[in-house]
N, C-alpha and C positions, 0 to 999 in steps of 0.2 A: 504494500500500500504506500503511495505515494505522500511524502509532507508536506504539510501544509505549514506554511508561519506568517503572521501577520501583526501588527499589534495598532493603537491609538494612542493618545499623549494624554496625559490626565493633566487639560491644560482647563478642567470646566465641563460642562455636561455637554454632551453628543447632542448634535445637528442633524439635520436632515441630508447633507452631504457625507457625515460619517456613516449613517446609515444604507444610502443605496451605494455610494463607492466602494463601503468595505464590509457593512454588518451584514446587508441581505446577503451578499457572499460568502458569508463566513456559514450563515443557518442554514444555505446549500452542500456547503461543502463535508459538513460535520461527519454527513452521514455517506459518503465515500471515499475520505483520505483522515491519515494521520495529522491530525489537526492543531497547533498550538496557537493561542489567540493569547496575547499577553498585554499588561498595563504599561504604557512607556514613563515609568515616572522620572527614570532617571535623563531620560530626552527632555524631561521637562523643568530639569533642574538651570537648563539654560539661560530660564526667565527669571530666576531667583527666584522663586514662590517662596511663600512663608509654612512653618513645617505645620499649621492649622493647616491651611490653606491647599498645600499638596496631598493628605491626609484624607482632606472629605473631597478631595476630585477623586480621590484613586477609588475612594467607596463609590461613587458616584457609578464610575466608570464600570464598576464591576456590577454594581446593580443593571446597569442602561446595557450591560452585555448580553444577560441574566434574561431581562425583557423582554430583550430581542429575538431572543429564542433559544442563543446559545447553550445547549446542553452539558454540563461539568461530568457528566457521564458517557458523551463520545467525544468531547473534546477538552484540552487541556488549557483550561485558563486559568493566569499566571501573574502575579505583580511581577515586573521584570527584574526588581530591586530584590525578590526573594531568592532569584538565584544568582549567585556572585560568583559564577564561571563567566558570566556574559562580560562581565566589566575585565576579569581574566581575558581572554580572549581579545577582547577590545584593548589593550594594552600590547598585547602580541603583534596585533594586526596594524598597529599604530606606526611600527618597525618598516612597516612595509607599505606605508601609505605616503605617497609623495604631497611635495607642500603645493606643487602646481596645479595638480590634479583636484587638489582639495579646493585651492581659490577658486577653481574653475567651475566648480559646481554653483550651478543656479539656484538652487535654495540658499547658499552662504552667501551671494549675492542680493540678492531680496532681499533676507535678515540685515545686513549691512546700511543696505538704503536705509530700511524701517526704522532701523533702531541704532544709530550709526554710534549710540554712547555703552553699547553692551555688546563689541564683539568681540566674544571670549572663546577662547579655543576648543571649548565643546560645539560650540555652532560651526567651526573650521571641519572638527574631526566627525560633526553628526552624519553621514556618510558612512563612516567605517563601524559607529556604536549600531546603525540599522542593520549595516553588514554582518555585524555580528551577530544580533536577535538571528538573522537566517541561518547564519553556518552552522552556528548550535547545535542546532536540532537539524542541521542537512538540510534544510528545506529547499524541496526544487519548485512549489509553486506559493505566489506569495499575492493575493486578492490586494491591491492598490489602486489609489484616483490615477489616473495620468498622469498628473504630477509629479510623481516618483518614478516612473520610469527609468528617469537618470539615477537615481539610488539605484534602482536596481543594474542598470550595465554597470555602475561601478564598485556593488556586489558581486558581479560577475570576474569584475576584474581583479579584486582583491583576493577573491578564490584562487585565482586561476595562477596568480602572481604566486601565493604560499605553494599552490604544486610544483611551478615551474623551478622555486628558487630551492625548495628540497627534495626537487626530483620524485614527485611521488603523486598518485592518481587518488586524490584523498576528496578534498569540497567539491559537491557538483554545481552546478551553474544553478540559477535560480530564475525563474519567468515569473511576469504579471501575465495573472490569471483571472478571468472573469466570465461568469456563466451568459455573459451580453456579447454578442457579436463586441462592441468595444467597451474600453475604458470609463467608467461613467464621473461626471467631471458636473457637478451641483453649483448652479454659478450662487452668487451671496442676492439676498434685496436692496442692498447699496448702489448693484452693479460695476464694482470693483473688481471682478474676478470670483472665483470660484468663493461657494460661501465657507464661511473663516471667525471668529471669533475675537481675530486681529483688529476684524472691523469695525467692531463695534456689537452690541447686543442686536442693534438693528437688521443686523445684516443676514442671519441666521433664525433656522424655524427649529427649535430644538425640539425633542424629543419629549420632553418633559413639559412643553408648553402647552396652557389648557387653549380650547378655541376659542375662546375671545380673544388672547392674545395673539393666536397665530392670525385671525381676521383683521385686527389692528397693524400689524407689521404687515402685511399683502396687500393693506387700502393703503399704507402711507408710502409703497414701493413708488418708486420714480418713474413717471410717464411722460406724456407730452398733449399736446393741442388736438393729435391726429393724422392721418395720414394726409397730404394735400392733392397725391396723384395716384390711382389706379395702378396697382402692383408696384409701389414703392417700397424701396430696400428700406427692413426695418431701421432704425437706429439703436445705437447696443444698448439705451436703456430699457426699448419696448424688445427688443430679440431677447432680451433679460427674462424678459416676461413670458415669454413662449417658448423659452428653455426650461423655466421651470414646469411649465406646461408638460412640456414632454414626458417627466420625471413622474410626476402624478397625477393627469390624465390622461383619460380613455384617447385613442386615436380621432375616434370622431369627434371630441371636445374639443380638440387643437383643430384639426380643420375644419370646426366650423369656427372657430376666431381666426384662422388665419383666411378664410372664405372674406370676410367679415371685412378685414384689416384689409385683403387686396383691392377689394370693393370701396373705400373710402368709408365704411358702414357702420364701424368699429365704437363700441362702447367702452371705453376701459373699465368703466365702473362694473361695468355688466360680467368684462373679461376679469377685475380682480376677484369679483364676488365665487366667481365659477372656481378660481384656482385658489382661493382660501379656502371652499369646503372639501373640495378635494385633497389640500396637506388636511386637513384635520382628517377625514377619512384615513389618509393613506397613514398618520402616526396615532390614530386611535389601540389597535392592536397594542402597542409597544406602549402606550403613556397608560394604558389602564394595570398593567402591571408595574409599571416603576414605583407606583405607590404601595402595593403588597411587597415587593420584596423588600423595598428601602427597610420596611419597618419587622423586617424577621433578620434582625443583627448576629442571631446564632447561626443561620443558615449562609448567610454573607461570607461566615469567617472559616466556616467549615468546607464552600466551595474553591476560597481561596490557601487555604492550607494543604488542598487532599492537589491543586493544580501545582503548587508549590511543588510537592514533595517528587511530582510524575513528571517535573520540568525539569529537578535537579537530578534525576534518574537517567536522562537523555543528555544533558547537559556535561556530568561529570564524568561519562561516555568520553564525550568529543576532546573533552582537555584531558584527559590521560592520555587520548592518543594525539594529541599537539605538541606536549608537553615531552612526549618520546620521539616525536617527528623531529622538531627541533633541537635535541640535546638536551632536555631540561631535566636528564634522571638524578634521581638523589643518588648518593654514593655509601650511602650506610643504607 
């Protein structure tokens, strides 16, 4: 059976972009590959969170996993901070990871713009800590937005660099995997790019949002006057709007607003009301259980210690044979 590995940042509760780029992927996948779905806290130490603060995301995250369907009985969900082979490894692999290679990457780019007063060499090296969450566990298929893509070839290439440089046919390569013909890519309500939490609260329909609040954030999205000519190119803040369409409505619901919009006919009021009850449809399932599991704190801790224990099981695997690949044997 083939691995699976994936994880999220416990930067805050899960979105509607976490949800269809990586959850619904993950509650597919449960049930025909070796699965590790894990908590990226230590990804998240980037941002300096406060240790309250990092604490009840990580709870958060494991509940909104929980929800979502994730099974702790075919698959192995994991704080990533509970196994300390990964930051092992990540230290290893740091040996072998070049300084160009690293600048070069487009996520450490963007971090830089955004935040140009906090760039700390975990944002340089977050590349090889992702690389790592895969190698771990061998994982050759890893459910991700488009976005990462480039994580993953330079997963690939990190792998491939440890074979080459000790002669040995050890890490396998790793793919983005998705049960959709493509990569699914959740743009924000801001219309700044894909939705993100960077954005603002605004910008995101989270999981845990009841429907009034998800109908407030979907009337206050960004539109315009209208179209003025017959089959005019939308503009990115109304294509904003009919991407999220796509994500959670029916096929005939999009064409008929995009019927609508090429026609000059177009109601936006009419077009947000449609795709407000549609996200509450489409995160009803998952927000009706956030609230049951939050509140069963025994079961919380027993799914994340029994994932804990079957991560370190795999995990302490791969570093005894790293550790002997490279020359790291003890002598006594």
């Amino acid at each position: 059976m083939e691995t699976v590995v994936s994880g999220i940042r416990s930067t805050g509760k899960l979105h509607l972009g976490n949800y269809y780029g990586a959850l619904g992927n993950f509650v597919k996948m449960q049930n025909e590959y070796n699965c590790f779905f894990f908590i990226a806290d230590l990804h998240s130490l980037t941002t300096h969170p406060t240790p309250q603060d990092l604490q009840s995301t990580v709870r958060q995250v494991a509940v909104e996993y929980l929800a979502a369907g994730i099974d702790p009985e075919k698959s192995t969900i994991y704080v990533q901070s509970d196994v300390p082979e990964v930051a092992e490894l990540y230290l290893y692999m740091n040996m072998n990871a070049y300084l160009g290679e690293l600048e070069r990457a487009t996520s450490f780019k963007d971090k830089i713009r955004s935040n140009p007063n906090n760039v700390n060499a975990g944002l340089l090296t977050y590349p090889v800590l992702m690389a790592c969450d895969i190698l771990i566990h061998h994982g050759v298929k890893v459910p991700v937005g488009k976005d990462q893509e480039q994580h993953l070839e330079m997963t690939r290439t990190f792998g491939n660099r440890f074979n080459r440089i000790y002669d040995v046919d050890y890490f396998k390569e790793a793919f983005a995997f998705s049960y959709s013909d493509k990569l699914v890519k959740v743009p924000g309500l801001s219309g700044q790019g894909k939705m993100g939490k960077s954005n603002g609260e605004g910008d995101c329909i989270y999981l845990s949002d009841s429907p009034d609040v998800i109908r407030k954030k979907i009337m206050r999205a960004q539109s315009d006057s209208g179209p003025t000519e017959m089959n005019q190119v939308k503009p990115d803040s109304i294509q904003n709007l009919f991407d999220l369409m796509k994500v959670v409505s029916t096929a005939d619901t999009l064409q008929h607003f995009d019927d609508l919009y090429n026609s000059c006919e177009i109601r936006y009021g009419d077009l947000k009301k449609q795709l407000a009850e549609d996200m509450v449809l489409a995160t009803e399932p998952v927000r009706s259980r956030i609230e049951d599991i939050s509140n069963d704190t025994d079961y919380i801790k027993k799914v994340v210690r029994l994932g804990a224990e079957k991560a370190q099981a795999s995990a302490q695997k791969t570093i005894k044979e790293v550790r002997e690949i490279i020359g790291l044997k003890k002598l006594y």
